[in-house]
Backbone as JSON Lines, residues from 0, in Angstrom:
{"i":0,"aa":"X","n":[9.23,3.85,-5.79],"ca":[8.61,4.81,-4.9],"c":[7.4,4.17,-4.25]}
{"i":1,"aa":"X","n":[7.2,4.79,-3.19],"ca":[5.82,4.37,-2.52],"c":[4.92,5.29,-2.79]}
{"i":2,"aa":"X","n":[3.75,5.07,-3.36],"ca":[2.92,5.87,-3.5],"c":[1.69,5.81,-2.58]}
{"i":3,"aa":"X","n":[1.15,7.03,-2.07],"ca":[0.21,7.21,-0.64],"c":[-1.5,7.96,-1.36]}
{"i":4,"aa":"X","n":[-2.08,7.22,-1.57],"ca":[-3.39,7.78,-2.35],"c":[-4.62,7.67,-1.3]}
{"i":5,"aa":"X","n":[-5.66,7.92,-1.19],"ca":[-6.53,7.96,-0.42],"c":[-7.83,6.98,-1.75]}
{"i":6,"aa":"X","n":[-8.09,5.93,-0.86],"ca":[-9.33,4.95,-1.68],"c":[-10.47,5.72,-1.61]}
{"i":7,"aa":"X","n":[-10.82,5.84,-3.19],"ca":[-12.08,6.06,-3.71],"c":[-13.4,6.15,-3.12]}
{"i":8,"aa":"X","n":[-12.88,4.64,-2.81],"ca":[-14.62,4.03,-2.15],"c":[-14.7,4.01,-0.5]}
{"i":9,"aa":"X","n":[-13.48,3.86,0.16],"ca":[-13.0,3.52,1.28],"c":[-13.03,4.86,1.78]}
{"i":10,"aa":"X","n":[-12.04,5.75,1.35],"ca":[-11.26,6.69,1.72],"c":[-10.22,6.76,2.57]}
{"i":11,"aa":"X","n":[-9.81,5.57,2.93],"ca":[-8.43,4.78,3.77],"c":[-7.41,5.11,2.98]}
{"i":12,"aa":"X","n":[-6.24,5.45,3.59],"ca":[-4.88,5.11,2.77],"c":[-4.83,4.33,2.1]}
{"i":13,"aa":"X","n":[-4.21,4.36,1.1],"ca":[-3.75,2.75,0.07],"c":[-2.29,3.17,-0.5]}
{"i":14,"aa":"X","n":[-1.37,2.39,-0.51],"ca":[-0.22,2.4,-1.21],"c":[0.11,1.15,-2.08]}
{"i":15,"aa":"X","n":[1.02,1.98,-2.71],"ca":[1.38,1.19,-3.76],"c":[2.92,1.03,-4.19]}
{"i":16,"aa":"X","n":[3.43,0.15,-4.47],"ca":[5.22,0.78,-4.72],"c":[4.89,0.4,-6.38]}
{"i":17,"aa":"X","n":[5.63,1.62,-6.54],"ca":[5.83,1.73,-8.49],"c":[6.96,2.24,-8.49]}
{"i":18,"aa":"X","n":[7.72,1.92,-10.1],"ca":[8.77,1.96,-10.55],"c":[8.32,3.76,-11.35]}
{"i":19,"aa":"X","n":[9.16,4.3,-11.39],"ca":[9.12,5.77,-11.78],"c":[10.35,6.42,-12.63]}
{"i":20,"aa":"X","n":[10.32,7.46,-13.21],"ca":[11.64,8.28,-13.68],"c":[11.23,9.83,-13.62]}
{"i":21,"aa":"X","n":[12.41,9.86,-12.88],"ca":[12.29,11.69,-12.65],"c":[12.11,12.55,-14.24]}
{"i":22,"aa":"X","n":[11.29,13.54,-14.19],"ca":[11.03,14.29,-15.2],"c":[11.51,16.14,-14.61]}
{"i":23,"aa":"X","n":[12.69,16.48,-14.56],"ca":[12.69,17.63,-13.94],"c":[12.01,17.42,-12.64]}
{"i":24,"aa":"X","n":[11.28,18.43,-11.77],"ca":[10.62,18.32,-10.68],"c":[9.39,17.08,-10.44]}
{"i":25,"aa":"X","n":[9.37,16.76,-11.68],"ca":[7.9,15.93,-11.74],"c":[8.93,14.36,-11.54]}
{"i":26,"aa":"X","n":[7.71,13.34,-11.2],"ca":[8.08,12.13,-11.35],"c":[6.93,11.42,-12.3]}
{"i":27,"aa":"X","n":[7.69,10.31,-12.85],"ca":[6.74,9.68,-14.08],"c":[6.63,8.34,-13.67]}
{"i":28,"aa":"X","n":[5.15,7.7,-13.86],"ca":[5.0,6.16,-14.09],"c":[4.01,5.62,-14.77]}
{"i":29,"aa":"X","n":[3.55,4.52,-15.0],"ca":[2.58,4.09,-16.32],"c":[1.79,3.37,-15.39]}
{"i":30,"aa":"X","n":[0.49,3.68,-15.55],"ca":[-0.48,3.25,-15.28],"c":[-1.28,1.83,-15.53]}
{"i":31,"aa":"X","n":[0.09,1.14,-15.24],"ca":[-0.45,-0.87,-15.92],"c":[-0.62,-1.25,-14.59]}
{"i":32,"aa":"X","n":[-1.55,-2.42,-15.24],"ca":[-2.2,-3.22,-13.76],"c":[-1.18,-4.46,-14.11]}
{"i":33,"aa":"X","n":[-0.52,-4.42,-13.82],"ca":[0.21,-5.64,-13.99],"c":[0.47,-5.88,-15.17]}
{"i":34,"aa":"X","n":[-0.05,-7.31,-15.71],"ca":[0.02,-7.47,-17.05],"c":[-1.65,-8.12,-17.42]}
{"i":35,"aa":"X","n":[-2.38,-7.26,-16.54],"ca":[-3.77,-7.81,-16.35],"c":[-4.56,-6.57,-17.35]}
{"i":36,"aa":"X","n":[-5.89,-6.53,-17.4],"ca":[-7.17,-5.96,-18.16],"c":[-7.17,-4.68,-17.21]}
{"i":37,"aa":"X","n":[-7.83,-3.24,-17.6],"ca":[-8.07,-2.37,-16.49],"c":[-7.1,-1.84,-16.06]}
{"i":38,"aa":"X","n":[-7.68,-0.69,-15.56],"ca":[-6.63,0.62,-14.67],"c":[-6.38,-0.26,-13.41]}
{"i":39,"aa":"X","n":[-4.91,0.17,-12.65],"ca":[-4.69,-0.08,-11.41],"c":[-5.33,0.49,-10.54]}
{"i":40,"aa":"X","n":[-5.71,-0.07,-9.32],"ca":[-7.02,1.02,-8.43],"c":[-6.18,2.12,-8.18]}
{"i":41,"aa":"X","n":[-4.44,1.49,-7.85],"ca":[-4.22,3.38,-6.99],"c":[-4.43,4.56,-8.12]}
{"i":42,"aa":"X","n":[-4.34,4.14,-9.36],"ca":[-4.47,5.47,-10.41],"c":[-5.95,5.71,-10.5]}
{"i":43,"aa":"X","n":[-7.23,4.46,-10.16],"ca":[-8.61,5.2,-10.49],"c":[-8.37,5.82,-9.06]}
{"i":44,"aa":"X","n":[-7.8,5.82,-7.92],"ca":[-7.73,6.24,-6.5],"c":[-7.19,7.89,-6.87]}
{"i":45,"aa":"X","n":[-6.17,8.03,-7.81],"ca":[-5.44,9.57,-8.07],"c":[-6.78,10.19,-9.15]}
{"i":46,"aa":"X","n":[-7.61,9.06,-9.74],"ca":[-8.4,10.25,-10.63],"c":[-9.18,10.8,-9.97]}
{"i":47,"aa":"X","n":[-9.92,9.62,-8.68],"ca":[-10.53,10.39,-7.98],"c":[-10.24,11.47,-6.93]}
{"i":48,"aa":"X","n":[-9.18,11.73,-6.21],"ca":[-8.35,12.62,-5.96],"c":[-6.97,12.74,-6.32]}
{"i":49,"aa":"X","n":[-6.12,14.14,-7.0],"ca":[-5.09,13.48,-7.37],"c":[-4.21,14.14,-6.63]}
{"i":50,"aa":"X","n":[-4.22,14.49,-5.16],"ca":[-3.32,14.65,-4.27],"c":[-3.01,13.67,-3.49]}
{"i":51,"aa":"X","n":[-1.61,13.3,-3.62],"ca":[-1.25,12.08,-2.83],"c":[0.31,12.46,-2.63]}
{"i":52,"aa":"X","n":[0.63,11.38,-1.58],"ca":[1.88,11.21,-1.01],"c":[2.81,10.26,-1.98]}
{"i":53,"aa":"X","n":[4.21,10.61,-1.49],"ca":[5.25,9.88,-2.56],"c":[6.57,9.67,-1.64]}
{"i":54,"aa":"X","n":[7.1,8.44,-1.66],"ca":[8.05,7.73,-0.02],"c":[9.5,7.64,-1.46]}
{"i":55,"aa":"X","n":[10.35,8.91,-1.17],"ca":[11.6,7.93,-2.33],"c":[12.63,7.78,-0.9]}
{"i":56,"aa":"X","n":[13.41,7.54,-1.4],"ca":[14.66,6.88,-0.6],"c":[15.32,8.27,0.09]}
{"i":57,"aa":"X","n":[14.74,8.45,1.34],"ca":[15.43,9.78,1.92],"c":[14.6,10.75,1.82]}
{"i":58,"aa":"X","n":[13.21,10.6,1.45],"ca":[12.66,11.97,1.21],"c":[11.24,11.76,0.86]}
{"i":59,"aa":"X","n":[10.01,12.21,1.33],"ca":[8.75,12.34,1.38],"c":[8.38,13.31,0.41]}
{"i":60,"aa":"X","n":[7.27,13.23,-0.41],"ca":[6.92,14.54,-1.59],"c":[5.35,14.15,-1.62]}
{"i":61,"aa":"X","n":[5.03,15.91,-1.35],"ca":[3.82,15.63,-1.37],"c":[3.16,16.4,-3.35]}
{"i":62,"aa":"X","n":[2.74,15.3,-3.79],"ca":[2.23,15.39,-5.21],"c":[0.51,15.8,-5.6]}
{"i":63,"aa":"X","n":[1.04,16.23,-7.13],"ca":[-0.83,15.85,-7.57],"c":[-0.51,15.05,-8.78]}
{"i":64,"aa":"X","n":[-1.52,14.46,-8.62],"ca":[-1.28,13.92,-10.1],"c":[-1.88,14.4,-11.78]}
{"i":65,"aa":"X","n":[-1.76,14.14,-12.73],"ca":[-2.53,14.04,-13.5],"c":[-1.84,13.21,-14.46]}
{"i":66,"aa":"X","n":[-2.68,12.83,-15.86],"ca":[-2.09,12.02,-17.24],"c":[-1.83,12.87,-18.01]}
{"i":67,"aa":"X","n":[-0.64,12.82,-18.48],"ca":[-0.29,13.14,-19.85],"c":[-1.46,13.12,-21.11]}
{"i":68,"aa":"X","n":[-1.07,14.66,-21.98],"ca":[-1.58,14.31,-22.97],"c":[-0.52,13.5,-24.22]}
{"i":69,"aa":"X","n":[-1.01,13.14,-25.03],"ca":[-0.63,12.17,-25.92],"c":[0.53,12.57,-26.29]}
{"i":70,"aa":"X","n":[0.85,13.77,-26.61],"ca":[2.24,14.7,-27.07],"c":[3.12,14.31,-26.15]}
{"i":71,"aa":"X","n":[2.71,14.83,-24.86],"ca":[3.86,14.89,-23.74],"c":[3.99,13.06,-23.24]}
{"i":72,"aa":"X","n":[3.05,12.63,-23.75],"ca":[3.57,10.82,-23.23],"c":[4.39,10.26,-23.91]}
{"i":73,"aa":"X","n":[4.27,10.92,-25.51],"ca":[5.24,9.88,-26.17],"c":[6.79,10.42,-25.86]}
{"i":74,"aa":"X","n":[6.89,12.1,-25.08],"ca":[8.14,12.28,-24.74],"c":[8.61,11.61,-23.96]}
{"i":75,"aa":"X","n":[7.75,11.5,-22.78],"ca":[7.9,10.82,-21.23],"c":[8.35,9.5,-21.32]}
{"i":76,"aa":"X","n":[7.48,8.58,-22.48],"ca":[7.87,7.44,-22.55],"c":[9.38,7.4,-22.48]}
{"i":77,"aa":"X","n":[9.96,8.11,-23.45],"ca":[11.43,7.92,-24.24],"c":[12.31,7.91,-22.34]}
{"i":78,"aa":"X","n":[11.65,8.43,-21.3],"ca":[12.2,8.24,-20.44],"c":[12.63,6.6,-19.57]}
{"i":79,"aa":"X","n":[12.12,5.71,-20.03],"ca":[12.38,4.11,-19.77],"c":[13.11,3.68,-21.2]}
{"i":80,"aa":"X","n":[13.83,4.07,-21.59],"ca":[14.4,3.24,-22.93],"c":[14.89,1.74,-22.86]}
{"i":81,"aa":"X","n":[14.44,1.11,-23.63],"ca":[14.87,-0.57,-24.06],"c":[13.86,-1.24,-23.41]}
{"i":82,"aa":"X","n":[12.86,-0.6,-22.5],"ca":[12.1,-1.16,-21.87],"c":[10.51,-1.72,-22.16]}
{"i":83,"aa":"X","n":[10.51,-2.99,-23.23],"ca":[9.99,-3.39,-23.91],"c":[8.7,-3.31,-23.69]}
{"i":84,"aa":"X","n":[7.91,-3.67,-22.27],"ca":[6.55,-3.94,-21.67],"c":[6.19,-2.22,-21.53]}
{"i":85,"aa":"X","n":[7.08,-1.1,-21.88],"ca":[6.37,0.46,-21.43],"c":[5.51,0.64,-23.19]}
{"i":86,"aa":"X","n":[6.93,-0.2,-23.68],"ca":[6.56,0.36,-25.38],"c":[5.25,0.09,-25.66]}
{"i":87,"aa":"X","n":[5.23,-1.65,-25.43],"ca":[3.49,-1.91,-25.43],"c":[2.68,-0.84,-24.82]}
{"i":88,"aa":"X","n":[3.06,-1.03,-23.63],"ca":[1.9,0.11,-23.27],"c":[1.09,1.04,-23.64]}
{"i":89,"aa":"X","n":[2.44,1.46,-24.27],"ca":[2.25,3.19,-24.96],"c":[1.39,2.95,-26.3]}
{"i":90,"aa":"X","n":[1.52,1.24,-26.83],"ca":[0.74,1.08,-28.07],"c":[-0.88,0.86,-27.5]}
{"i":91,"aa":"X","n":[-1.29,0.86,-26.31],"ca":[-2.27,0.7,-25.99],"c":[-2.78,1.41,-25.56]}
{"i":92,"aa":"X","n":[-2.23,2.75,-25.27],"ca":[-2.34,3.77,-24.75],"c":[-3.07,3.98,-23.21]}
{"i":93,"aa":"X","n":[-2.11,3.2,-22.58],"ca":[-2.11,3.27,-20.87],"c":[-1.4,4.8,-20.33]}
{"i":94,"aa":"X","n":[-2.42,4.62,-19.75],"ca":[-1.69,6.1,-19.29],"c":[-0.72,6.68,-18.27]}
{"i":95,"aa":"X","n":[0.28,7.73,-19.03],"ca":[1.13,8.16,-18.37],"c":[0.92,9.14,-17.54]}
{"i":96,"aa":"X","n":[1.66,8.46,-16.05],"ca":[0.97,9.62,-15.22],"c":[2.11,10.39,-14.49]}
{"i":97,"aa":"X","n":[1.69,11.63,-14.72],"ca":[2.82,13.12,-14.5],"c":[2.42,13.07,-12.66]}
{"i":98,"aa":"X","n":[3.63,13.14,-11.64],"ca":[3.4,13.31,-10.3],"c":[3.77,14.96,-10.23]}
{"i":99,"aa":"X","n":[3.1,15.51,-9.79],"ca":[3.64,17.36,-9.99],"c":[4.05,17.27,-8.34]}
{"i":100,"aa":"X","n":[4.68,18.28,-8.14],"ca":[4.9,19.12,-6.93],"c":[3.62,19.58,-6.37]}
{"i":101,"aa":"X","n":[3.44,19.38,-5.18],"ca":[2.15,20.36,-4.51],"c":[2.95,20.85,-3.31]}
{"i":102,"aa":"X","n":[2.77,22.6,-2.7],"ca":[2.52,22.77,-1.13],"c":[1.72,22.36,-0.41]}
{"i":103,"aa":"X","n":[2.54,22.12,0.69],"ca":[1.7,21.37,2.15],"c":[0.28,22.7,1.94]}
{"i":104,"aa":"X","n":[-0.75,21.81,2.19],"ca":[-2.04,22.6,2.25],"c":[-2.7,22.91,1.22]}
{"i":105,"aa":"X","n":[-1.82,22.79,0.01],"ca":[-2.8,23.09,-1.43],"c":[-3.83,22.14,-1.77]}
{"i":106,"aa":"X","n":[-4.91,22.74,-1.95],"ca":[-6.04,21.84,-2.56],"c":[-6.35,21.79,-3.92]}
């Protein structure tokens, strides 16, 4: 997915393409900077606002974000199975981030 966040510091567009798994209406992805130290900017970009845009194949969604609490991550996780680098994650407790549904205009 392409993800459409508005910069923190900037307040410019910024995107990002991340790998995701549908959760019912919601979409899910993990909050790794690569395989580097630190949050990825577009997720400190969603803490600081967490309404943003989402580009899938055929279809535009406009989201909010937030993180999982600890309960609902270790479900979410089970959504990437065999996928060795999420498991770490989850032992480090990077955070999982829930994309919700928003209406055009909701603040």
């Amino acid at each position: 997915m392409r993800l459409h966040t508005i910069g923190r510091q900037s307040g410019r567009e910024r995107i990002a393409i991340l790998g995701y798994q549908p959760d019912g209406d919601n979409l899910v992805t993990v909050a790794m900077n690569g395989w580097g130290e630190g949050d990825p900017k577009w997720w400190l970009n969603l803490k600081a606002n967490p309404d943003a845009t989402v580009e899938l194949k055929g279809e535009t969604r406009l989201v909010r974000a937030r993180a999982a609490d600890d309960e609902e991550a270790a479900r979410l996780f089970n959504l990437f199975p065999g996928n060795a680098p999420f498991v770490a994650a989850r032992a480090t407790k990077t955070p999982v981030v829930v994309l919700e549904p928003r209406a055009p205009g909701s603040a």
